[in-house]
mmCIF entry with sequence, helices, sheets and N, C-alpha, C, O atoms, coordinates in Angstrom:
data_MODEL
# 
_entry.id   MODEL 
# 
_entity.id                         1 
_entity.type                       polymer 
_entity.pdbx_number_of_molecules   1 
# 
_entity_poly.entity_id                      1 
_entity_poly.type                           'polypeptide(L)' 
_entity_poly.nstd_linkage                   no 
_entity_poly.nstd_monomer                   no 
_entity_poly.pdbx_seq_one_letter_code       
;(UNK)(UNK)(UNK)(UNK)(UNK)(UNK)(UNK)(UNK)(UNK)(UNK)(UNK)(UNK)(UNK)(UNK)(UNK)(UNK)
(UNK)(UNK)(UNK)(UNK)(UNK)(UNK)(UNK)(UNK)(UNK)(UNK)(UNK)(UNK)(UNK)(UNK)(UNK)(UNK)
(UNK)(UNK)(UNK)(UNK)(UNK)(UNK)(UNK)(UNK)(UNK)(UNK)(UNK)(UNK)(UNK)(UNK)(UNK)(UNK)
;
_entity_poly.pdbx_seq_one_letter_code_can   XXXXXXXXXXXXXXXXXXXXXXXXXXXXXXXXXXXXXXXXXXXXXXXX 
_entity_poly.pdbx_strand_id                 A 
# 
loop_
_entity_poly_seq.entity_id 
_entity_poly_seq.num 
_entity_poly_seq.mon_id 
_entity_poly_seq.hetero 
1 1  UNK n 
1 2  UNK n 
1 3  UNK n 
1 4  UNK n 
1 5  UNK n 
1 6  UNK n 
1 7  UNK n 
1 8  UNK n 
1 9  UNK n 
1 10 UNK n 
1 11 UNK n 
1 12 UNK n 
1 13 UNK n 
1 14 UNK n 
1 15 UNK n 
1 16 UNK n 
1 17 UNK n 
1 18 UNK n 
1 19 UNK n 
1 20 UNK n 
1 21 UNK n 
1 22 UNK n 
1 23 UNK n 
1 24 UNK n 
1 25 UNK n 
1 26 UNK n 
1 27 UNK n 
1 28 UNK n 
1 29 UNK n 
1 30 UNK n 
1 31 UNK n 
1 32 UNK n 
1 33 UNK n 
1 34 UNK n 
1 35 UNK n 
1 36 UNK n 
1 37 UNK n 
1 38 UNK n 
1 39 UNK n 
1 40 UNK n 
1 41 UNK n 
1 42 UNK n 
1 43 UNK n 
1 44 UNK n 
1 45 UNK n 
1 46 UNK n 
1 47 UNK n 
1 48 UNK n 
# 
_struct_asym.id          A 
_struct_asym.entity_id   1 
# 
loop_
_struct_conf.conf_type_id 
_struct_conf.id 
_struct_conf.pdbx_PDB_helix_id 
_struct_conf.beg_label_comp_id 
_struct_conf.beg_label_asym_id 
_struct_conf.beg_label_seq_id 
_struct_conf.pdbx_beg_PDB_ins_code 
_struct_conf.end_label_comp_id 
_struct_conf.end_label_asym_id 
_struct_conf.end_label_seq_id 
_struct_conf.pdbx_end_PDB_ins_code 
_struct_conf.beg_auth_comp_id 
_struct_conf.beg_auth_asym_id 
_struct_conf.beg_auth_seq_id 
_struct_conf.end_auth_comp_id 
_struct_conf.end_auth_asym_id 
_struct_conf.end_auth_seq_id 
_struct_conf.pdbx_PDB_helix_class 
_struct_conf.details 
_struct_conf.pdbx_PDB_helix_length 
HELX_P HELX_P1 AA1 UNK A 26 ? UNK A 38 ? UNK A 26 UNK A 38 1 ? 13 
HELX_P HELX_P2 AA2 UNK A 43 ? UNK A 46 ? UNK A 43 UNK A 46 1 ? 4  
# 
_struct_conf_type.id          HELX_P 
_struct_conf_type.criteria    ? 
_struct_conf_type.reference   ? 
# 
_struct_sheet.id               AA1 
_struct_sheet.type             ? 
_struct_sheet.number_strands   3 
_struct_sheet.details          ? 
# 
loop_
_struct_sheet_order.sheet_id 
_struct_sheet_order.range_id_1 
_struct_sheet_order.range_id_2 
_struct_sheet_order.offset 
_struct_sheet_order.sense 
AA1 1 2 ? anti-parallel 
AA1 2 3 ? anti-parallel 
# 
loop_
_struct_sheet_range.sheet_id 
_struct_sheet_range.id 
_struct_sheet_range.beg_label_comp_id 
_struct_sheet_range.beg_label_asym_id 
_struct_sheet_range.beg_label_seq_id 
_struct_sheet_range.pdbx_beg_PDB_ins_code 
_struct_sheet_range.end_label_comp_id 
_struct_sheet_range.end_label_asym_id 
_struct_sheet_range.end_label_seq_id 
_struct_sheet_range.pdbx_end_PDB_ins_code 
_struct_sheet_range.beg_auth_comp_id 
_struct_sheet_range.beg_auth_asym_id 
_struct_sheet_range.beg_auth_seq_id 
_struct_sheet_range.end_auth_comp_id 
_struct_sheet_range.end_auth_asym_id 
_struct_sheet_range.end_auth_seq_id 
AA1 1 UNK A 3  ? UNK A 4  ? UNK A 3  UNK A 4  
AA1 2 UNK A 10 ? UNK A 12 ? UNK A 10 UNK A 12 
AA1 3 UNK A 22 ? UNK A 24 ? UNK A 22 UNK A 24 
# 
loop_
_atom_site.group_PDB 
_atom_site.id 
_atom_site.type_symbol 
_atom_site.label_atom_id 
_atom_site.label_alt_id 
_atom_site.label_comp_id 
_atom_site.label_asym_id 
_atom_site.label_entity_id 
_atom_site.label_seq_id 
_atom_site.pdbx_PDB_ins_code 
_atom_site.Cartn_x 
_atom_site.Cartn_y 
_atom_site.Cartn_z 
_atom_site.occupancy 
_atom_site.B_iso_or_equiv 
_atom_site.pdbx_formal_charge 
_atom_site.auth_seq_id 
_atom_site.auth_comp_id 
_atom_site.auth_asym_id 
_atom_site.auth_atom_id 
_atom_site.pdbx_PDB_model_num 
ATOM 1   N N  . UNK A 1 1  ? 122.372 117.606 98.638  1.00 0.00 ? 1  UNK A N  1 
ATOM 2   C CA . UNK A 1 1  ? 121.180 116.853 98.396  1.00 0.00 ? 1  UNK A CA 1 
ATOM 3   C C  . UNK A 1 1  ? 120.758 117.114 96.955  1.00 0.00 ? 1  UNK A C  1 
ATOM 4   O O  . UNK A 1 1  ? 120.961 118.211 96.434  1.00 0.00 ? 1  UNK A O  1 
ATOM 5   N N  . UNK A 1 2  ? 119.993 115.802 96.116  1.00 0.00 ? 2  UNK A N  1 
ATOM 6   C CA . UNK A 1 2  ? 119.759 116.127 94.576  1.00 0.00 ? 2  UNK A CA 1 
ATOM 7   C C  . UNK A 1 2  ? 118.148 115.505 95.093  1.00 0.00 ? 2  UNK A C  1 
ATOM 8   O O  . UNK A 1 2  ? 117.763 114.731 95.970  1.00 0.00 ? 2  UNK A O  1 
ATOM 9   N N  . UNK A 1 3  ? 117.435 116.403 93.911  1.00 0.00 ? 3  UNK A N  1 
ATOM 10  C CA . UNK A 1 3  ? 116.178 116.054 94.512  1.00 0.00 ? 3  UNK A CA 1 
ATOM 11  C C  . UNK A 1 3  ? 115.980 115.376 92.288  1.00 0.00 ? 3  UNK A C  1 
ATOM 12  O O  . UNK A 1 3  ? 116.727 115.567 91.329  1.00 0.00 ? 3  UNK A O  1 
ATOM 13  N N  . UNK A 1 4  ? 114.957 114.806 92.387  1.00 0.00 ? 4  UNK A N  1 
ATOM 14  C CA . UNK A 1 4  ? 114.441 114.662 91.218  1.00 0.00 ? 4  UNK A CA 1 
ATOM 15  C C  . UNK A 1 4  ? 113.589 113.360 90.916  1.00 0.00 ? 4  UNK A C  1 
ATOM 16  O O  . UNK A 1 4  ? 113.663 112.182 91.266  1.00 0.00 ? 4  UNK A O  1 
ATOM 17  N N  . UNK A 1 5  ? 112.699 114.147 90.066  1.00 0.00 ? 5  UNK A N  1 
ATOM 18  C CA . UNK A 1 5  ? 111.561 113.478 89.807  1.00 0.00 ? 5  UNK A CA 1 
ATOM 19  C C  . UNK A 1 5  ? 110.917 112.873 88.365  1.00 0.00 ? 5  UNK A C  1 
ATOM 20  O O  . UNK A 1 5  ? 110.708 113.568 87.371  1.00 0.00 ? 5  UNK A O  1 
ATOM 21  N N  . UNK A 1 6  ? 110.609 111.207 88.486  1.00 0.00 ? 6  UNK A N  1 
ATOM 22  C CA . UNK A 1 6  ? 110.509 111.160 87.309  1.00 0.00 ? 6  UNK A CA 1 
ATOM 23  C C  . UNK A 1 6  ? 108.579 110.255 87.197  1.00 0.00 ? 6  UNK A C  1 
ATOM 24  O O  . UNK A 1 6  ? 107.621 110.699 87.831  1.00 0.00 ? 6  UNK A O  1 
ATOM 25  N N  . UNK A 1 7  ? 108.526 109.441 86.583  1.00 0.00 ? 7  UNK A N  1 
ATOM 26  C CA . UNK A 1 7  ? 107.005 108.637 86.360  1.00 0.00 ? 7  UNK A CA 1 
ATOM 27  C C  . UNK A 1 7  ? 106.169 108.162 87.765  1.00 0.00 ? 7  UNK A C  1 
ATOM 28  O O  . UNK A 1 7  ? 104.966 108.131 88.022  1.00 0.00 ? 7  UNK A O  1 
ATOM 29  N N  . UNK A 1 8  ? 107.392 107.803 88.557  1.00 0.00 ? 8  UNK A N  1 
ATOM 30  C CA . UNK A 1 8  ? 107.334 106.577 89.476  1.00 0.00 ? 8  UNK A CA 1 
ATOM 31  C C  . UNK A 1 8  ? 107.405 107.615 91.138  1.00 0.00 ? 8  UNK A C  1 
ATOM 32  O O  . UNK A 1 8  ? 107.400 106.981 92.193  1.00 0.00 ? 8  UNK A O  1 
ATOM 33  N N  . UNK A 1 9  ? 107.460 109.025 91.170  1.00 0.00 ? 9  UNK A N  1 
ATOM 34  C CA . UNK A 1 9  ? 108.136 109.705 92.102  1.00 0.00 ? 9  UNK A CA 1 
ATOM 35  C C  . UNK A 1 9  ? 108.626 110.739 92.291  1.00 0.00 ? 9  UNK A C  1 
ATOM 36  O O  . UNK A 1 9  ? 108.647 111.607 91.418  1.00 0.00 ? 9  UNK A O  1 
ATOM 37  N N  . UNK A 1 10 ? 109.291 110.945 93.833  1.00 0.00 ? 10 UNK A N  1 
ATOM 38  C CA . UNK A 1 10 ? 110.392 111.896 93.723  1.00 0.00 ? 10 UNK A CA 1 
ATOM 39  C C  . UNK A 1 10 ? 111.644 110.806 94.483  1.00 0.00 ? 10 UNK A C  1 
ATOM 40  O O  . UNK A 1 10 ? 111.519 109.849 95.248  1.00 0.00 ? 10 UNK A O  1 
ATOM 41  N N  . UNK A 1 11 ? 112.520 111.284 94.036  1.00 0.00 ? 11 UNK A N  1 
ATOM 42  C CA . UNK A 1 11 ? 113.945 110.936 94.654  1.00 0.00 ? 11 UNK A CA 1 
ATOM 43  C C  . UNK A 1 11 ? 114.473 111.507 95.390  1.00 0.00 ? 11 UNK A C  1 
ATOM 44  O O  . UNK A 1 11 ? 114.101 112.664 95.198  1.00 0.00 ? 11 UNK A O  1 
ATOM 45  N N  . UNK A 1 12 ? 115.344 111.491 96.406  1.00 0.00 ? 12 UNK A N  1 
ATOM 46  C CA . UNK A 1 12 ? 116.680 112.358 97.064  1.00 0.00 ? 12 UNK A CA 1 
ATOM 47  C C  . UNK A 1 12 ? 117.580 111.374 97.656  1.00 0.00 ? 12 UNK A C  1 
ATOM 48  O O  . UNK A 1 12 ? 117.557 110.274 98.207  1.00 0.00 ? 12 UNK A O  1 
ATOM 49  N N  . UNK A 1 13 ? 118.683 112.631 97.145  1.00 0.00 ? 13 UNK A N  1 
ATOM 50  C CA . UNK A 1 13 ? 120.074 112.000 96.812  1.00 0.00 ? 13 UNK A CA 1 
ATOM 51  C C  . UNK A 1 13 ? 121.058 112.725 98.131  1.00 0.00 ? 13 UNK A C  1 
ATOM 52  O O  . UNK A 1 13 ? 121.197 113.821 98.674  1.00 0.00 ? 13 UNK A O  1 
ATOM 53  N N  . UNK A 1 14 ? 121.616 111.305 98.223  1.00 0.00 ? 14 UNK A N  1 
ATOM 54  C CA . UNK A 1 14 ? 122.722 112.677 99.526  1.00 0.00 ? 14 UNK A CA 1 
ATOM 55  C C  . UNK A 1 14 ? 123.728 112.303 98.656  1.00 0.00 ? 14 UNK A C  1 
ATOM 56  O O  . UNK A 1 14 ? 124.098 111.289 98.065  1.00 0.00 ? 14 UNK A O  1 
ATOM 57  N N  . UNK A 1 15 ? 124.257 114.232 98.855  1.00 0.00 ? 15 UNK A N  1 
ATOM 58  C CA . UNK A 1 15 ? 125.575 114.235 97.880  1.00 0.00 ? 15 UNK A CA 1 
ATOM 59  C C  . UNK A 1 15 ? 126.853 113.967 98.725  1.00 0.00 ? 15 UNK A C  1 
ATOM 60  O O  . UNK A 1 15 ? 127.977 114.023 98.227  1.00 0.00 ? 15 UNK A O  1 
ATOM 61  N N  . UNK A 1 16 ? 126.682 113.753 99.681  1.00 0.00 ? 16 UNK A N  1 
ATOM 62  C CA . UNK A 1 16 ? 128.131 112.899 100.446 1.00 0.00 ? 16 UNK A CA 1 
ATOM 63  C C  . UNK A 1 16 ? 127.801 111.414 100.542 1.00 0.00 ? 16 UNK A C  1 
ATOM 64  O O  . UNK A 1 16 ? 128.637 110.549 100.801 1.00 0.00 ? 16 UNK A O  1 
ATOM 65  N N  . UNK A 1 17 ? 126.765 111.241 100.357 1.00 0.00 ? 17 UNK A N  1 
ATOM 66  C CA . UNK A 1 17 ? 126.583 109.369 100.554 1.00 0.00 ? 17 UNK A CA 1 
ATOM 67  C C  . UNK A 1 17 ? 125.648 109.015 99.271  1.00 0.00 ? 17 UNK A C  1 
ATOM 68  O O  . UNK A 1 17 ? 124.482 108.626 99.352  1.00 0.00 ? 17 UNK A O  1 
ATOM 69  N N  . UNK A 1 18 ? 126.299 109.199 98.207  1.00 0.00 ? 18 UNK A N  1 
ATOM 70  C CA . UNK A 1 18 ? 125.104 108.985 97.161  1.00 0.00 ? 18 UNK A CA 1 
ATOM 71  C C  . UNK A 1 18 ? 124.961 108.076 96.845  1.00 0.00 ? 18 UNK A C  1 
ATOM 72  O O  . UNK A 1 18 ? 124.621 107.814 95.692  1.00 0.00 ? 18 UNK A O  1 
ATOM 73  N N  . UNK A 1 19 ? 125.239 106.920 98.075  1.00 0.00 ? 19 UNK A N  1 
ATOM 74  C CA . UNK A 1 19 ? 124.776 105.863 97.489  1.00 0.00 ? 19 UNK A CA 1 
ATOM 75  C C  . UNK A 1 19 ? 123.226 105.425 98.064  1.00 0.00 ? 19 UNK A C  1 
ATOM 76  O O  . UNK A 1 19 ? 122.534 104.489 97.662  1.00 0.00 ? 19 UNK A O  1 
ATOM 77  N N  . UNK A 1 20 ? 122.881 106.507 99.241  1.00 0.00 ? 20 UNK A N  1 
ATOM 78  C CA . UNK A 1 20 ? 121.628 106.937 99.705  1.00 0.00 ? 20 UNK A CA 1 
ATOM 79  C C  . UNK A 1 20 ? 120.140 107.521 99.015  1.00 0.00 ? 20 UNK A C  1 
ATOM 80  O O  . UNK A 1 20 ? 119.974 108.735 99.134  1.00 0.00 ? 20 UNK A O  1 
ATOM 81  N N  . UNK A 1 21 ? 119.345 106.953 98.496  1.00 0.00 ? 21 UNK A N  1 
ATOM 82  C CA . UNK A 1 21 ? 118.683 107.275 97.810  1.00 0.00 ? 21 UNK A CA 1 
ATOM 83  C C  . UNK A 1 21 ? 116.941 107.373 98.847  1.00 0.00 ? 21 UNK A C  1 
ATOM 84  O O  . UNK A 1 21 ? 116.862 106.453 99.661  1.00 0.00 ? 21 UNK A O  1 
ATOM 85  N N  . UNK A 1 22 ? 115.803 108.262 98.840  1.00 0.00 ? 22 UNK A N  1 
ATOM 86  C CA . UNK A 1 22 ? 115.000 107.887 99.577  1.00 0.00 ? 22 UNK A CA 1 
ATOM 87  C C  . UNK A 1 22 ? 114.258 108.229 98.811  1.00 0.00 ? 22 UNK A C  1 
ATOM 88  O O  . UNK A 1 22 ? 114.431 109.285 98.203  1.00 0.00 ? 22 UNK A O  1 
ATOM 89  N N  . UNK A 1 23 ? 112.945 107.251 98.551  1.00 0.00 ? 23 UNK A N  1 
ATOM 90  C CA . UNK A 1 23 ? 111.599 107.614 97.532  1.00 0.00 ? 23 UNK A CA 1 
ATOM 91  C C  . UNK A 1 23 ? 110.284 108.201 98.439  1.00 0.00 ? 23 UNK A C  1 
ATOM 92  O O  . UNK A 1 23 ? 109.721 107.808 99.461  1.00 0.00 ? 23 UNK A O  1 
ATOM 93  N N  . UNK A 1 24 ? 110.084 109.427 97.457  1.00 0.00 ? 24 UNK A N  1 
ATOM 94  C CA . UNK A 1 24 ? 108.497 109.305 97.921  1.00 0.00 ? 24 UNK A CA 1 
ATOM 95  C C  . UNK A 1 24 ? 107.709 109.217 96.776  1.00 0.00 ? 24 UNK A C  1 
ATOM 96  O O  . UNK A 1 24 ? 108.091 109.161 95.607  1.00 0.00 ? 24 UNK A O  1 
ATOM 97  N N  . UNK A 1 25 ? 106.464 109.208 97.260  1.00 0.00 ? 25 UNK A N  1 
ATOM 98  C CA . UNK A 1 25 ? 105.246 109.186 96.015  1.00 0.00 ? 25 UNK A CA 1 
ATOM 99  C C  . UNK A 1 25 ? 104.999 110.797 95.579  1.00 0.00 ? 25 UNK A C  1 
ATOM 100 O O  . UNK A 1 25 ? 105.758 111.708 95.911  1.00 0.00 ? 25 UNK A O  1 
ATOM 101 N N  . UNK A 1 26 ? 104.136 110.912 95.002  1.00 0.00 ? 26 UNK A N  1 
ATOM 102 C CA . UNK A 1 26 ? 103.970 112.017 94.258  1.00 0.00 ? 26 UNK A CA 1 
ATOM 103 C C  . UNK A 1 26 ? 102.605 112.618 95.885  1.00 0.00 ? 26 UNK A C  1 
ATOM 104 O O  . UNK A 1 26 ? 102.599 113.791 96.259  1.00 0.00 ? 26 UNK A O  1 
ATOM 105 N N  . UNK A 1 27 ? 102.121 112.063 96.220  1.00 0.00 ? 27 UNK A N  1 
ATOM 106 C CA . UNK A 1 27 ? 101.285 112.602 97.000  1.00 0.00 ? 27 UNK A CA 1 
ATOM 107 C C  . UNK A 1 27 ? 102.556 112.728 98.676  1.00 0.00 ? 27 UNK A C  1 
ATOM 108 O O  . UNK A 1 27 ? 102.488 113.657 99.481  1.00 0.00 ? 27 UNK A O  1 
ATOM 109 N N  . UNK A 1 28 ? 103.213 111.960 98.746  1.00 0.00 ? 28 UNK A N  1 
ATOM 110 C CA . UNK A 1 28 ? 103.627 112.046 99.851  1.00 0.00 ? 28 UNK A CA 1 
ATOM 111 C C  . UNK A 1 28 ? 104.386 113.115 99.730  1.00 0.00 ? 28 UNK A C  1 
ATOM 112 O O  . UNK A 1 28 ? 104.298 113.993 100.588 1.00 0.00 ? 28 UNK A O  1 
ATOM 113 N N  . UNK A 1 29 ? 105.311 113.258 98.605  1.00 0.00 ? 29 UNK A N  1 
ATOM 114 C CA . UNK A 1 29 ? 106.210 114.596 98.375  1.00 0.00 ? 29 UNK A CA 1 
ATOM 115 C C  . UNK A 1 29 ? 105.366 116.041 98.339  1.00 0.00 ? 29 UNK A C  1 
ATOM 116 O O  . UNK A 1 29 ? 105.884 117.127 98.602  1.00 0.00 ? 29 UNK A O  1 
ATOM 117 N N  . UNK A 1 30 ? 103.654 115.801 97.879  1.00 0.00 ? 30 UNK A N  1 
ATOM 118 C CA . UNK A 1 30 ? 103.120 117.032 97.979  1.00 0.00 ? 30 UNK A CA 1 
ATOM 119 C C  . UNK A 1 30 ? 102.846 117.827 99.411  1.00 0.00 ? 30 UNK A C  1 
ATOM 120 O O  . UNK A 1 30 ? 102.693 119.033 99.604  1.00 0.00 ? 30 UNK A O  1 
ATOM 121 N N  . UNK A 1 31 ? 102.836 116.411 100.601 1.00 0.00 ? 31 UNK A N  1 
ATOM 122 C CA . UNK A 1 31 ? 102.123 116.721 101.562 1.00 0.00 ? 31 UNK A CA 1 
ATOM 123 C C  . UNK A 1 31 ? 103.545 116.981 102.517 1.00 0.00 ? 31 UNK A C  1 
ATOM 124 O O  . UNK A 1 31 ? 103.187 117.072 103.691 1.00 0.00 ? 31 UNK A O  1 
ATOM 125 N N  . UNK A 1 32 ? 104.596 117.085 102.423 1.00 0.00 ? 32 UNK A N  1 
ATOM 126 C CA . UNK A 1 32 ? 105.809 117.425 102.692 1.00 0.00 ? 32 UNK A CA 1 
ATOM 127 C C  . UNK A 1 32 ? 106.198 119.143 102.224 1.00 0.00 ? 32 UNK A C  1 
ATOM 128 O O  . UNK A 1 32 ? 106.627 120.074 102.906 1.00 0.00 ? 32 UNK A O  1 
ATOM 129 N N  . UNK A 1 33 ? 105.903 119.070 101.049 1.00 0.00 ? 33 UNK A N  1 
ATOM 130 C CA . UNK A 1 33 ? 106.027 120.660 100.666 1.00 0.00 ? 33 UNK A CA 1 
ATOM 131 C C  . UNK A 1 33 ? 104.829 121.283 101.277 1.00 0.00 ? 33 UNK A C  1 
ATOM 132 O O  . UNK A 1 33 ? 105.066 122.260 101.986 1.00 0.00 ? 33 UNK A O  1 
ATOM 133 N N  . UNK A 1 34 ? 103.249 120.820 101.114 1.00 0.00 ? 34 UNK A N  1 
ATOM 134 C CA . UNK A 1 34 ? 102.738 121.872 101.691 1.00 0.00 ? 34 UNK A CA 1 
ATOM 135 C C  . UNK A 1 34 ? 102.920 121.999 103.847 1.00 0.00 ? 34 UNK A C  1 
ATOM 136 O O  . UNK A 1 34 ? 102.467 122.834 104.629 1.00 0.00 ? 34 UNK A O  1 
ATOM 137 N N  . UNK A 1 35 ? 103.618 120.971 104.038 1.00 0.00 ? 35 UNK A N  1 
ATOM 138 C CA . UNK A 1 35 ? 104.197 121.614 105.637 1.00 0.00 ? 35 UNK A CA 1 
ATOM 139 C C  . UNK A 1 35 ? 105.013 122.329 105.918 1.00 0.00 ? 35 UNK A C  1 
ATOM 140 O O  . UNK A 1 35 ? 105.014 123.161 106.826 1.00 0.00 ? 35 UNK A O  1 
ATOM 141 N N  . UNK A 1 36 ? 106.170 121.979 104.825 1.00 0.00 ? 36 UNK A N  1 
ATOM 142 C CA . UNK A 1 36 ? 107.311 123.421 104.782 1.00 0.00 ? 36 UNK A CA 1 
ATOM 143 C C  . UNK A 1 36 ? 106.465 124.910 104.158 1.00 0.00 ? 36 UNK A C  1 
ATOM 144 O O  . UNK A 1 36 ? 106.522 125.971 104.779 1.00 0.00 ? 36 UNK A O  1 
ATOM 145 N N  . UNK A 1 37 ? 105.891 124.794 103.175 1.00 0.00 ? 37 UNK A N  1 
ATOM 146 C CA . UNK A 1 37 ? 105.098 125.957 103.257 1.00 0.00 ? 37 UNK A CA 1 
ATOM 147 C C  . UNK A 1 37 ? 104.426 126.276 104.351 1.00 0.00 ? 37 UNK A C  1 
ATOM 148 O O  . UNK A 1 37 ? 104.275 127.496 104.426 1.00 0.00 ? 37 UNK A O  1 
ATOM 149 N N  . UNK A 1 38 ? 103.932 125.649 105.285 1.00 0.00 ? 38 UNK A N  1 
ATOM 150 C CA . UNK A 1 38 ? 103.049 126.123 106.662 1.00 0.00 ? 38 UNK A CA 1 
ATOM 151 C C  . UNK A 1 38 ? 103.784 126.396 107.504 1.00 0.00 ? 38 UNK A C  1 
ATOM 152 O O  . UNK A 1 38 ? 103.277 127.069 108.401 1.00 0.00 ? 38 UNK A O  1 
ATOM 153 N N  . UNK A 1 39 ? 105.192 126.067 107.652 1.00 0.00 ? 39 UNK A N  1 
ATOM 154 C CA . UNK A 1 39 ? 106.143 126.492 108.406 1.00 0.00 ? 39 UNK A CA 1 
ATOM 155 C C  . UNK A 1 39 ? 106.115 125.199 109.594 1.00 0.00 ? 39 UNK A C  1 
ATOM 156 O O  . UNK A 1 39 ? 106.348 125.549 110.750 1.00 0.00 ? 39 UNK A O  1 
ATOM 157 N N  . UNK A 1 40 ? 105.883 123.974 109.381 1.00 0.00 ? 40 UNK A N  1 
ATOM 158 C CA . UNK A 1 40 ? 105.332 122.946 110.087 1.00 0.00 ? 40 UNK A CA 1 
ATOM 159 C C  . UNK A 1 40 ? 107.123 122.594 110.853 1.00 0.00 ? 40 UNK A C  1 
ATOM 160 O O  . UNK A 1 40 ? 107.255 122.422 112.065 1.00 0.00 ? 40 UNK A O  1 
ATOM 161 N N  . UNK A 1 41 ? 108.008 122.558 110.125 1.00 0.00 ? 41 UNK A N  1 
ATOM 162 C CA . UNK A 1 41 ? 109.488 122.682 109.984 1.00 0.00 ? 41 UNK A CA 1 
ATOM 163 C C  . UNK A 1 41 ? 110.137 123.237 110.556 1.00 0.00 ? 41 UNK A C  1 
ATOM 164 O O  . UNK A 1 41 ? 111.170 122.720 110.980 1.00 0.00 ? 41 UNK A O  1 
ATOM 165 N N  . UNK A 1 42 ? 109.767 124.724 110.860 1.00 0.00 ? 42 UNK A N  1 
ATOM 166 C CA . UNK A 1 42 ? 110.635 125.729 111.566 1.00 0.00 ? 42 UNK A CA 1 
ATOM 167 C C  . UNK A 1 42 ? 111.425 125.169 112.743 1.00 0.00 ? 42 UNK A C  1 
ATOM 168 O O  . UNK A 1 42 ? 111.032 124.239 113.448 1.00 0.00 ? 42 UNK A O  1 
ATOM 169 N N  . UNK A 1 43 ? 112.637 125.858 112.898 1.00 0.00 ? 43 UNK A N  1 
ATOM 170 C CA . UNK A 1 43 ? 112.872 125.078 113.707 1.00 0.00 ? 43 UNK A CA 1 
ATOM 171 C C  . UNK A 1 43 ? 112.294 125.692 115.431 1.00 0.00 ? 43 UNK A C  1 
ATOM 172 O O  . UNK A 1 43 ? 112.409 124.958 116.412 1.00 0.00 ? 43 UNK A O  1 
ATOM 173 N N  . UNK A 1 44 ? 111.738 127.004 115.523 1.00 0.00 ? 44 UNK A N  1 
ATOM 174 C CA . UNK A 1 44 ? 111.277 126.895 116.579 1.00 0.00 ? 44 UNK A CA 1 
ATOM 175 C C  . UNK A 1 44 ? 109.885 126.114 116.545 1.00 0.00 ? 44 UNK A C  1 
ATOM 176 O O  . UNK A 1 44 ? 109.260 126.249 117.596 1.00 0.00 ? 44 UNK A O  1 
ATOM 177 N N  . UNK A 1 45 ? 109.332 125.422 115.694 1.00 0.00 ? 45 UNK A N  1 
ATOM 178 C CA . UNK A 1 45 ? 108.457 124.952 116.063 1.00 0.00 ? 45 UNK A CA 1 
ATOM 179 C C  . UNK A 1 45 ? 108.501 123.788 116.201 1.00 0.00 ? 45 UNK A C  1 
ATOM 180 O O  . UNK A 1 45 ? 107.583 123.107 116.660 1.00 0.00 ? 45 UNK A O  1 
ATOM 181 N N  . UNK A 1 46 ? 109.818 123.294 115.741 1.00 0.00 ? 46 UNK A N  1 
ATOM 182 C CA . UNK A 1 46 ? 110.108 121.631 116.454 1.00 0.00 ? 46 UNK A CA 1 
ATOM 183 C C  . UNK A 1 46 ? 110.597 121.776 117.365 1.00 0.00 ? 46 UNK A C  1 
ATOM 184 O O  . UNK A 1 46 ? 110.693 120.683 117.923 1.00 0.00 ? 46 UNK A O  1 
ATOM 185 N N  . UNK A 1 47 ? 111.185 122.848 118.159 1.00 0.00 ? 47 UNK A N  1 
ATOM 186 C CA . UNK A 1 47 ? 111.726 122.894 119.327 1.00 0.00 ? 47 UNK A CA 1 
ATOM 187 C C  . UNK A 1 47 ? 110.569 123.206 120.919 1.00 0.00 ? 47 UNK A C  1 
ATOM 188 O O  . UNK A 1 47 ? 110.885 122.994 122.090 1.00 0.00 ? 47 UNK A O  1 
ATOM 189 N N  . UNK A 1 48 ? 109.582 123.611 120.529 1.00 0.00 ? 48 UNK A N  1 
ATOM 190 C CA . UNK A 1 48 ? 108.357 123.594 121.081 1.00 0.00 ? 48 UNK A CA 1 
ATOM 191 C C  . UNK A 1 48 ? 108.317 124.776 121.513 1.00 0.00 ? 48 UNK A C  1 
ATOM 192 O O  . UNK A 1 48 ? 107.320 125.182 122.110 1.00 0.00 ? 48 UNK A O  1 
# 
């Protein structure tokens, strides 16, 4: 995976299908990191 960010965003890249690209906004990418920081992710906590 390539992550990167420029005016308009963030990007990610899959490095086996790079022809896969998925955008977020600058607020949506913030509110994504601060759930992996909360541990929102874990996987026992998607597992219930």
């Amino acid at each position: 995976m390539a992550v990167a960010a420029d005016a308009t965003g963030v990007r990610v890249r899959s490095t086996t299908a790079e022809a896969v690209v998925v955008g977020f906004t600058d607020d949506e990418w913030s509110a994504f990191v601060r759930g992996v920081k909360n541990g929102e992710f874990d996987l026992d906590r998607l597992r219930g």
